[in-house]
PyMOL CGO cylinders between C-alpha atoms (Angstrom):
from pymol import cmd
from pymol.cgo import CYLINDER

trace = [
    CYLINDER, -159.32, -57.98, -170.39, -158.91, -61.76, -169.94, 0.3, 1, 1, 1, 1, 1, 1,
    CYLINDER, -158.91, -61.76, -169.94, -155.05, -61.27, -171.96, 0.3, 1, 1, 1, 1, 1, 1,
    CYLINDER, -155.05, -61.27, -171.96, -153.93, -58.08, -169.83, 0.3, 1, 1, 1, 1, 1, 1,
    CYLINDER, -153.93, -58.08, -169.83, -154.86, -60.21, -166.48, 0.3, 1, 1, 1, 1, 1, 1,
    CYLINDER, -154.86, -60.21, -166.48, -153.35, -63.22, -168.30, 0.3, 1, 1, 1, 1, 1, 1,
    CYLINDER, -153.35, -63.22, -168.30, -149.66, -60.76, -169.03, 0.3, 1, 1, 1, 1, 1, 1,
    CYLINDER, -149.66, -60.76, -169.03, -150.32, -59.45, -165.00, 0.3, 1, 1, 1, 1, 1, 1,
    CYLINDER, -150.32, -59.45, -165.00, -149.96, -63.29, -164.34, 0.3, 1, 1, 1, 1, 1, 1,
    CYLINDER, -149.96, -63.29, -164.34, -146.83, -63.82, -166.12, 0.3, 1, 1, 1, 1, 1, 1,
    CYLINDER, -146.83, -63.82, -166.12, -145.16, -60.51, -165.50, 0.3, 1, 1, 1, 1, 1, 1,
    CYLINDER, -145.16, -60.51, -165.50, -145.50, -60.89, -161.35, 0.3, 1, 1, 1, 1, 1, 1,
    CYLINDER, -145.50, -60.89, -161.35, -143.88, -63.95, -161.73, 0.3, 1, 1, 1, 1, 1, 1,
    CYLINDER, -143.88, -63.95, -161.73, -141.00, -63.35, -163.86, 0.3, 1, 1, 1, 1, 1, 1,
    CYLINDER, -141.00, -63.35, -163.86, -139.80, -60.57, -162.12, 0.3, 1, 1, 1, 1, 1, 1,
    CYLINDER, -139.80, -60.57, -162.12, -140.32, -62.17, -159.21, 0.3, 1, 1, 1, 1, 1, 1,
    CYLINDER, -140.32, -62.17, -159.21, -138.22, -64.85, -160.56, 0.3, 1, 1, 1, 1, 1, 1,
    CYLINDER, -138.22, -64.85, -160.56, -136.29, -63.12, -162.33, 0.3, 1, 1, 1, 1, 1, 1,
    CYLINDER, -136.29, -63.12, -162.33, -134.94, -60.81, -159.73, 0.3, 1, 1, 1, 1, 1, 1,
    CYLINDER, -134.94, -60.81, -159.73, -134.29, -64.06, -157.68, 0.3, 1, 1, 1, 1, 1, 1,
    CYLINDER, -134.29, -64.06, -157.68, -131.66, -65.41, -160.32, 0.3, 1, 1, 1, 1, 1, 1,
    CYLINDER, -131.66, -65.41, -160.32, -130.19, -61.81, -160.85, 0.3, 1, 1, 1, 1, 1, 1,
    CYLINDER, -130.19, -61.81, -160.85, -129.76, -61.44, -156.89, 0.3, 1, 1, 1, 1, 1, 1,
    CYLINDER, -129.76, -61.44, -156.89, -128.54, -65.07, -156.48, 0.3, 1, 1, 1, 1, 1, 1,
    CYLINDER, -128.54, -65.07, -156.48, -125.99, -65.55, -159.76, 0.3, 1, 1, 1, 1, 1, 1,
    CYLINDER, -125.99, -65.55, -159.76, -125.21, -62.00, -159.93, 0.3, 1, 1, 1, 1, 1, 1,
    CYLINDER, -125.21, -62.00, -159.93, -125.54, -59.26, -157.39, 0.3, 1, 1, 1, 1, 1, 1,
    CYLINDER, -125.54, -59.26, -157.39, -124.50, -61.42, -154.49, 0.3, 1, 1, 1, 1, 1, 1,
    CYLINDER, -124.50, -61.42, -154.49, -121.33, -63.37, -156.11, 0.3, 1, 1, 1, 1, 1, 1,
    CYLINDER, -121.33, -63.37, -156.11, -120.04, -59.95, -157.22, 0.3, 1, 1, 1, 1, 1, 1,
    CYLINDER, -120.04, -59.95, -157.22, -120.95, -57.84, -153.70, 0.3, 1, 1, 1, 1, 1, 1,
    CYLINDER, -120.95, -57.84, -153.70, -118.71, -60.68, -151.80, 0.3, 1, 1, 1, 1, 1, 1,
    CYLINDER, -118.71, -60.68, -151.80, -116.16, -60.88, -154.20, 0.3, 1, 1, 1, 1, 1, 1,
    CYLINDER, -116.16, -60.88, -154.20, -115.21, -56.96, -154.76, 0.3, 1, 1, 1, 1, 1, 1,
    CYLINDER, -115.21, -56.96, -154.76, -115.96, -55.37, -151.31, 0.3, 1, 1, 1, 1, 1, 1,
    CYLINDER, -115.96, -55.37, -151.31, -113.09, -55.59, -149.12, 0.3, 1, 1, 1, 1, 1, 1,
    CYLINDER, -113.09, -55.59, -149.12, -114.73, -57.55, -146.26, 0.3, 1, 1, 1, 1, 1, 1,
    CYLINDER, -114.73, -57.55, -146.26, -117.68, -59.70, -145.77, 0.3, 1, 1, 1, 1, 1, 1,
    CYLINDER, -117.68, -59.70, -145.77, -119.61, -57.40, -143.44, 0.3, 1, 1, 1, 1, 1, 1,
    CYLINDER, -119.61, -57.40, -143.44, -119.81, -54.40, -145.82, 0.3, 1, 1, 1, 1, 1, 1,
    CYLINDER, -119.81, -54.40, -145.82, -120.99, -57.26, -148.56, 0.3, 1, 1, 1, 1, 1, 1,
    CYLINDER, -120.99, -57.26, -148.56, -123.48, -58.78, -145.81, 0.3, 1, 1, 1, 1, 1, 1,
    CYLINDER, -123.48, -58.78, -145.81, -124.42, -55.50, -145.05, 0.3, 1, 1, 1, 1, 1, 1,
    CYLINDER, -124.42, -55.50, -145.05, -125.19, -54.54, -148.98, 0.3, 1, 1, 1, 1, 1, 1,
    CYLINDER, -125.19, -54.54, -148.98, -126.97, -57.82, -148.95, 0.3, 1, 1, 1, 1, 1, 1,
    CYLINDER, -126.97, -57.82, -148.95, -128.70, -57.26, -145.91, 0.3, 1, 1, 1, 1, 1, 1,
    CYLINDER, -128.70, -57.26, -145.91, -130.48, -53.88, -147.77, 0.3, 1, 1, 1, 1, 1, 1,
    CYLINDER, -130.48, -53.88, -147.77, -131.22, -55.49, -150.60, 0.3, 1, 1, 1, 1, 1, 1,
    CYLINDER, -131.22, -55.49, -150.60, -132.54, -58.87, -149.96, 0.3, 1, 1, 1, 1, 1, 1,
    CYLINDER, -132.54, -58.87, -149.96, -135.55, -57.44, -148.11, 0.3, 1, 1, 1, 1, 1, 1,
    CYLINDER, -135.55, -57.44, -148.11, -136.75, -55.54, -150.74, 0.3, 1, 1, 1, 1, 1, 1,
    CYLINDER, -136.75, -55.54, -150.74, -136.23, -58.24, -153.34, 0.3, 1, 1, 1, 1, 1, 1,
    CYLINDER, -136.23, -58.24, -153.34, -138.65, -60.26, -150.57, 0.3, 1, 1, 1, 1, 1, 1,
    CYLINDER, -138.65, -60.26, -150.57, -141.02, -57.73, -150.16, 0.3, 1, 1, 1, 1, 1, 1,
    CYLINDER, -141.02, -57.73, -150.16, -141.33, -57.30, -154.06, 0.3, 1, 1, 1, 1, 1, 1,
    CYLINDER, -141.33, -57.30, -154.06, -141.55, -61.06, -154.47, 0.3, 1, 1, 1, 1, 1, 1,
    CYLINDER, -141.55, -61.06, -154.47, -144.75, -60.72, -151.88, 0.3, 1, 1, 1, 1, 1, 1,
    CYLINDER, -144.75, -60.72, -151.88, -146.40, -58.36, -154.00, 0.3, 1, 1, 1, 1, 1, 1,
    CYLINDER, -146.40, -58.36, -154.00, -145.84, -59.87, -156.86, 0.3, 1, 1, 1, 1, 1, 1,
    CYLINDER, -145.84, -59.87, -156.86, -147.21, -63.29, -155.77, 0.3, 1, 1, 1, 1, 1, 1,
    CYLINDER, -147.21, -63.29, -155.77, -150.26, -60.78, -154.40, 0.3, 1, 1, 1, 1, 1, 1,
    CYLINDER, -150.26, -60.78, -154.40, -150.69, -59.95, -157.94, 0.3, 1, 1, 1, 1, 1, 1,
    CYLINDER, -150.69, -59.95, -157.94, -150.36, -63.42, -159.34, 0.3, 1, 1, 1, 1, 1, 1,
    CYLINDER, -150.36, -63.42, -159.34, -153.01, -64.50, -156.80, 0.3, 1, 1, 1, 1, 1, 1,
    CYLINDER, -153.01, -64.50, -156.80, -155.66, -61.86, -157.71, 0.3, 1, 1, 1, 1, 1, 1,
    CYLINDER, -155.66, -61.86, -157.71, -155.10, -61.90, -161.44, 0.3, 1, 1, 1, 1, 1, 1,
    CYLINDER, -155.10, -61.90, -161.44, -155.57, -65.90, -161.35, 0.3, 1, 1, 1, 1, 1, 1,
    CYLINDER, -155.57, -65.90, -161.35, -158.99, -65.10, -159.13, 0.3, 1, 1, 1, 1, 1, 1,
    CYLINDER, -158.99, -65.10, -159.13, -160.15, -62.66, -161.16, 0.3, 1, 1, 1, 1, 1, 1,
    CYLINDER, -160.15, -62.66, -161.16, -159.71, -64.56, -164.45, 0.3, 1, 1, 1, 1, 1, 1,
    CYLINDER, -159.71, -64.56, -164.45, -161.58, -67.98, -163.03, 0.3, 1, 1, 1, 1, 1, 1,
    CYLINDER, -161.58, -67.98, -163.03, -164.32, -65.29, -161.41, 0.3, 1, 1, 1, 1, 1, 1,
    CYLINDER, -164.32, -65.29, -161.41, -163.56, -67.70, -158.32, 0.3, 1, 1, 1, 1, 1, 1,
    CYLINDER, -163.56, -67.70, -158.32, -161.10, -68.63, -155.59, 0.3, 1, 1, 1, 1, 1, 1,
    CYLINDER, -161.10, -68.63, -155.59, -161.22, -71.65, -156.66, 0.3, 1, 1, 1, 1, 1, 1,
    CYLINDER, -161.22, -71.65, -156.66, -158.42, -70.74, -159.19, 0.3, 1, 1, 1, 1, 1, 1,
    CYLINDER, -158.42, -70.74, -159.19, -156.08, -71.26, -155.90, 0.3, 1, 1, 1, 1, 1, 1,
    CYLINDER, -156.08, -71.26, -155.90, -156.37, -75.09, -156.30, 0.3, 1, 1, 1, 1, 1, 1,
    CYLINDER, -156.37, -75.09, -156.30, -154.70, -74.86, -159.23, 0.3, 1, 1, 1, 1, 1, 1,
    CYLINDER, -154.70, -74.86, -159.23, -151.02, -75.77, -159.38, 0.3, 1, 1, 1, 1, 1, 1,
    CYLINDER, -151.02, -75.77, -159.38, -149.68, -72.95, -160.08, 0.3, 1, 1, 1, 1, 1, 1,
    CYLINDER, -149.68, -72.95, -160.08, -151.19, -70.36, -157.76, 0.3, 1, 1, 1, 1, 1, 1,
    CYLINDER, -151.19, -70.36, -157.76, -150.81, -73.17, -155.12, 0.3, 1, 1, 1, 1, 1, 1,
    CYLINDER, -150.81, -73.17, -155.12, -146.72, -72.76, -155.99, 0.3, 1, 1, 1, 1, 1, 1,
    CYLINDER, -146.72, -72.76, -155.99, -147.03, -68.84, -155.66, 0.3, 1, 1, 1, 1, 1, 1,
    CYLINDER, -147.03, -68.84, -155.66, -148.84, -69.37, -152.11, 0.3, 1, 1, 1, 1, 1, 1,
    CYLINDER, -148.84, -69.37, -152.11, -145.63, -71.63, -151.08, 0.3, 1, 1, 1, 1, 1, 1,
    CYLINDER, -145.63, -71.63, -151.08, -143.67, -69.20, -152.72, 0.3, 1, 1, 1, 1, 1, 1,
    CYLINDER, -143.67, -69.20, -152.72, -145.40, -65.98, -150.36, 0.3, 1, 1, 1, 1, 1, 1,
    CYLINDER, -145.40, -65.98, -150.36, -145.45, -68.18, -147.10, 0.3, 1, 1, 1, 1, 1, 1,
    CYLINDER, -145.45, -68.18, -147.10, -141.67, -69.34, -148.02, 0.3, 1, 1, 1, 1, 1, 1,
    CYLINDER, -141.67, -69.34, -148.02, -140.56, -66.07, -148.72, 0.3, 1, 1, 1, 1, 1, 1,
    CYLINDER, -140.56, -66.07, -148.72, -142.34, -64.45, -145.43, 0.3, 1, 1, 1, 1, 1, 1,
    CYLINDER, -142.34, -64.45, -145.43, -140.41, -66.87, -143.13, 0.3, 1, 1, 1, 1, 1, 1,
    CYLINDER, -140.41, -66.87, -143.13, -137.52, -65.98, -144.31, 0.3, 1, 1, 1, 1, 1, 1,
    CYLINDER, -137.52, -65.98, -144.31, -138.08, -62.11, -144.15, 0.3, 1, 1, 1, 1, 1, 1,
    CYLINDER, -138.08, -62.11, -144.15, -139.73, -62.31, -141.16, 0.3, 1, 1, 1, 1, 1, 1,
    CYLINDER, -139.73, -62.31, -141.16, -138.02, -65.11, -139.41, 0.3, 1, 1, 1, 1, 1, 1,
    CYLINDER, -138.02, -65.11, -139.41, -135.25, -66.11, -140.66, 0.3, 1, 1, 1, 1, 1, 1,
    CYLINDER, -135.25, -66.11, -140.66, -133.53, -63.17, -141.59, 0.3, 1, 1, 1, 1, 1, 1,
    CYLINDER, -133.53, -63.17, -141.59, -134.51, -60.59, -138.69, 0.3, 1, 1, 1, 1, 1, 1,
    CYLINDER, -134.51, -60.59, -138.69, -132.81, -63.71, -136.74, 0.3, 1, 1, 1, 1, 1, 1,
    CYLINDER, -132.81, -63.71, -136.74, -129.73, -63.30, -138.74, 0.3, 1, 1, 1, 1, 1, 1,
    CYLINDER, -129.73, -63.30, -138.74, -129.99, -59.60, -138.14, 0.3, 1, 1, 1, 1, 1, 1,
    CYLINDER, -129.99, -59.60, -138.14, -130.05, -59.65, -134.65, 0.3, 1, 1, 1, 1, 1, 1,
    CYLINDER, -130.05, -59.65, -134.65, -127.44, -62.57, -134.41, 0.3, 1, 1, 1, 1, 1, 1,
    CYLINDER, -127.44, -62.57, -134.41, -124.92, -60.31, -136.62, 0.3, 1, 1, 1, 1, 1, 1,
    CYLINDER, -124.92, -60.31, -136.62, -126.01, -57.11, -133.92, 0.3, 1, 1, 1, 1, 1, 1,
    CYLINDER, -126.01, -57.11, -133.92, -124.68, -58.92, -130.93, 0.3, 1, 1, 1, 1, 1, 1,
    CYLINDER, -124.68, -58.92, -130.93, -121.76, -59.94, -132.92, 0.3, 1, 1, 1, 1, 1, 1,
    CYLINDER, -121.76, -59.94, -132.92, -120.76, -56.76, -134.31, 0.3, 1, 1, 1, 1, 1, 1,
    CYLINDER, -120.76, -56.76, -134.31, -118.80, -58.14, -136.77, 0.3, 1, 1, 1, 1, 1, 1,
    CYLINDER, -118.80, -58.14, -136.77, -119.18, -61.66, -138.48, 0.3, 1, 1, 1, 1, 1, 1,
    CYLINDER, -119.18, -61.66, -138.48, -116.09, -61.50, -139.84, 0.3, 1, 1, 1, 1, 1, 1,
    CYLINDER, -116.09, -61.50, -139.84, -114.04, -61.28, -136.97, 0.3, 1, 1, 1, 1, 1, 1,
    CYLINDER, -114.04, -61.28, -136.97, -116.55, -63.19, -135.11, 0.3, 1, 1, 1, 1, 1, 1,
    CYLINDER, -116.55, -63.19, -135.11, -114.77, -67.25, -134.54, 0.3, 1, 1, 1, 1, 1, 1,
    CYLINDER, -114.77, -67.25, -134.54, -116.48, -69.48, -136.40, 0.3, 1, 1, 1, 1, 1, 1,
    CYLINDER, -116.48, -69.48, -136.40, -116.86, -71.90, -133.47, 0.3, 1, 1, 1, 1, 1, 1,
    CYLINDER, -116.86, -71.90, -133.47, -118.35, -68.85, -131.69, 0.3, 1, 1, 1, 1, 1, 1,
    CYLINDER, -118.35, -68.85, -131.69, -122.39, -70.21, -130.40, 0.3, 1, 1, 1, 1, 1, 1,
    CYLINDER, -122.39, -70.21, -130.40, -123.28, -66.71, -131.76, 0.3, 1, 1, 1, 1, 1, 1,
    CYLINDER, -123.28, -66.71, -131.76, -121.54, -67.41, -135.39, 0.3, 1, 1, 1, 1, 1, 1,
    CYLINDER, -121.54, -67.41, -135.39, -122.36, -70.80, -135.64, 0.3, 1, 1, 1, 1, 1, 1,
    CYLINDER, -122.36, -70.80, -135.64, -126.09, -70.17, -135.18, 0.3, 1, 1, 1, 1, 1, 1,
    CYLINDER, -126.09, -70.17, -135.18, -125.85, -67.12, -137.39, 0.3, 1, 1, 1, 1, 1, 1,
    CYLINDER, -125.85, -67.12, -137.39, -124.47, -69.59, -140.00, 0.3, 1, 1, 1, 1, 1, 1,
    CYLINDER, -124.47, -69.59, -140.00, -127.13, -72.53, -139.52, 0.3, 1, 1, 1, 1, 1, 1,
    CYLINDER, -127.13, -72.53, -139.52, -129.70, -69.97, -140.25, 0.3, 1, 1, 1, 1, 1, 1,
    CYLINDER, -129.70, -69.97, -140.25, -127.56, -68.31, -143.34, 0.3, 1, 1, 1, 1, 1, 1,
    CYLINDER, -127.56, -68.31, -143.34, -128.03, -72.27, -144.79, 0.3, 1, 1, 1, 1, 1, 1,
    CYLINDER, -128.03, -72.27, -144.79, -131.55, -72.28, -143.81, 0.3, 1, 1, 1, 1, 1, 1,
    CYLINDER, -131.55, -72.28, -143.81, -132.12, -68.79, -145.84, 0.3, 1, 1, 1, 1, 1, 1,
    CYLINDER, -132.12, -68.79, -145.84, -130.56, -70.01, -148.94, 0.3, 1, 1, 1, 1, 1, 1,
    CYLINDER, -130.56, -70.01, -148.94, -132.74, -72.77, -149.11, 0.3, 1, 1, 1, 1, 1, 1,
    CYLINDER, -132.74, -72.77, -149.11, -135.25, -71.15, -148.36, 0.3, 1, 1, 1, 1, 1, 1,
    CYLINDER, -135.25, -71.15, -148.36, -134.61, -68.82, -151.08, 0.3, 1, 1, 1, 1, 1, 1,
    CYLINDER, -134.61, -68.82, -151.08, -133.59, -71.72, -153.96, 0.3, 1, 1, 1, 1, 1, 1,
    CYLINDER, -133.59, -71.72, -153.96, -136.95, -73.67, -152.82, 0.3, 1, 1, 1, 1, 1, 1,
    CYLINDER, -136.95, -73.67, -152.82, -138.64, -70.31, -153.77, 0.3, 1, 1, 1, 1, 1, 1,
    CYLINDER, -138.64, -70.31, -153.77, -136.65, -69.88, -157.12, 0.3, 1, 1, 1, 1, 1, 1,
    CYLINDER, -136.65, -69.88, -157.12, -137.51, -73.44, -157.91, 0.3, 1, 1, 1, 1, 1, 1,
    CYLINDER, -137.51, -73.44, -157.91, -141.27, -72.86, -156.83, 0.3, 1, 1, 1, 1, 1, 1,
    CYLINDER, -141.27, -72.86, -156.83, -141.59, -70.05, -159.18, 0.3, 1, 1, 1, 1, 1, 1,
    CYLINDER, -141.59, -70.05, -159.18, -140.00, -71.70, -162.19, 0.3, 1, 1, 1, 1, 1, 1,
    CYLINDER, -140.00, -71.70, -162.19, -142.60, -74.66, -161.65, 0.3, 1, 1, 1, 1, 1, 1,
    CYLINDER, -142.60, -74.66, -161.65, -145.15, -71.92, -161.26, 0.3, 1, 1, 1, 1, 1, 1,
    CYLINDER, -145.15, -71.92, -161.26, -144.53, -70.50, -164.51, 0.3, 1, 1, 1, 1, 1, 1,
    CYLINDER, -144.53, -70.50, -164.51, -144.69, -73.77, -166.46, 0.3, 1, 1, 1, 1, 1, 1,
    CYLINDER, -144.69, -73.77, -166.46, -147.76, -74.94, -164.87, 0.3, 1, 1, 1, 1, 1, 1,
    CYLINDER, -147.76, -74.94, -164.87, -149.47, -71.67, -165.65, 0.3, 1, 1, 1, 1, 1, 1,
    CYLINDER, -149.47, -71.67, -165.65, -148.68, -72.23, -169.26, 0.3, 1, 1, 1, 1, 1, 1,
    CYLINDER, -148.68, -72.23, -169.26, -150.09, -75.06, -168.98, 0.3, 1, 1, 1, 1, 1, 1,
    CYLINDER, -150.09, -75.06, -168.98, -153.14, -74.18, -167.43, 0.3, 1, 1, 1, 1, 1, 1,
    CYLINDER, -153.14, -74.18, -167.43, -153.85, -71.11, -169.48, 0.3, 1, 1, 1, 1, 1, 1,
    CYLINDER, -153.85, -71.11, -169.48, -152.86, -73.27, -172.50, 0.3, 1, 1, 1, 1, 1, 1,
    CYLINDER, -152.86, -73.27, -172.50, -155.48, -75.65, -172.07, 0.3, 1, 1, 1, 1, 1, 1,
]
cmd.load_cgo(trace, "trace")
């Protein structure tokens, strides 16, 4: 039991990570750079990005229970790594929540971002928070790829 909660632990987090650095190095570089404007690409994005979030959320719910249920305590979320996959959750719920239903609204009253000036109030808000969502989202990659190495190291001990 102890090596299928163990493989639970590691598989939440790589696809959690994983889908992260497909979404970020792959999915978005090519929507932007083959659709013919940037509001169908931001409008791609804007479908996919929440459920990358919301499976990043469950996956870090996994993470969380698996690491309880192997210590037979909570307090297995003082350890480093599940304390990274809590940042990660919180992290990744601002930005769903916050962040981006911000962005959505913003790019509502806008209608289009593209044709939208850039020194427009309404654009260069939309843009701040765009900045504030990718690092948002890199803090999260880089959370998770700490979070896998300390829970090698933990289990490994």
């Amino acid at each position: 039991m102890n090596t299928f909660l163990r493989f639970l632990m590691f598989l939440s987090l790589t696809i959690w990570v994983g889908g992260i650095i497909y979404f970020s190095f792959v999915v978005a570089p090519v929507l932007f750079a083959t659709l013919p404007s940037l509001d169908q690409a931001g409008a791609v994005v804007g479908v996919i990005l929440p459920k990358l979030n919301w499976l990043g959320v469950s996956c870090g719910v996994v993470y969380v229970a698996t690491a309880v249920s192997l210590a037979r305590s909570t307090r297995a979320l003082s350890r480093a790594g599940a304390l990274a996959v809590l940042a990660m959750i919180v992290l990744t719920l601002v930005s769903q929540m916050g962040v981006m239903s911000r962005m959505k609204k913003l790019g509502v009253e806008m209608g289009s971002i593209e044709r939208t000036p850039v020194t427009s109030p309404l654009r260069r808000q939309f843009d701040r928070l765009h900045v504030v969502s990718v690092y948002l989202e890199g803090a999260v990659l880089l959370l998770g790829i700490g979070a896998i190495f300390l829970t090698v190291r933990e289990l490994g001990r």
